[in-house]
C-alpha positions as a printed Julia matrix, in Angstrom:
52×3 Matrix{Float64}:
 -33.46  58.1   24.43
 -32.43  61.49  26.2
 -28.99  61.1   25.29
 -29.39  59.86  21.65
 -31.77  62.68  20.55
 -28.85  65.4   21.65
 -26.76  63.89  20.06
 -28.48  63.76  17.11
 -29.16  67.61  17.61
 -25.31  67.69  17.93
 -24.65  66.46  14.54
 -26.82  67.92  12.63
 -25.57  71.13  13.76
 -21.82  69.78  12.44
 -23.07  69.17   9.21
 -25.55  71.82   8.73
 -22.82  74.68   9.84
 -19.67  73.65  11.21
 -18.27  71.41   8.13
 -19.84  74.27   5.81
 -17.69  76.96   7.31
 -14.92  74.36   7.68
 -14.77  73.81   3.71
 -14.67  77.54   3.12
 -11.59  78.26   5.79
  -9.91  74.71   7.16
  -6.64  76.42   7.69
  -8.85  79.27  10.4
  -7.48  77.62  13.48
 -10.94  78.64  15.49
 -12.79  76.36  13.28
 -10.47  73.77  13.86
 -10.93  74.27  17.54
 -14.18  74.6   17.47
 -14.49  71.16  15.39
 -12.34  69.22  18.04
 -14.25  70.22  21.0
 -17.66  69.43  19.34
 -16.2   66.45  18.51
 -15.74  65.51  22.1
 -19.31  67.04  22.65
 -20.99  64.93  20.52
 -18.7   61.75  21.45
 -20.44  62.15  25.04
 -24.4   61.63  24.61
 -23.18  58.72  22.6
 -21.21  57.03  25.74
 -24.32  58.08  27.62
 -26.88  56.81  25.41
 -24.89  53.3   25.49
 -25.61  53.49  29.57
 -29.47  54.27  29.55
């Protein structure tokens, strides 16, 4: 349950201000580097939460 709750966390902090600032600037290559490393983030609690 550990694992699924962060990752929870995780995504709502995507969609409440990662994809915002995305929208307004996709071509700033730190926002696309920051979404493909939270992307791997959140993938992890998810593999996690599958072992618990």
């Amino acid at each position: 349950m550990f694992f699924e709750t962060e990752r929870h966390r995780i995504k709502n902090f995507i969609e409440g201000i990662l994809l915002a600032h995305q929208k307004k600037t996709p071509d700033d290559p730190y926002i696309r580097t920051v979404m493909a490393q939270i992307g791997a983030i959140e993938s992890t609690p998810g593999l996690l939460a599958n072992l618990e």
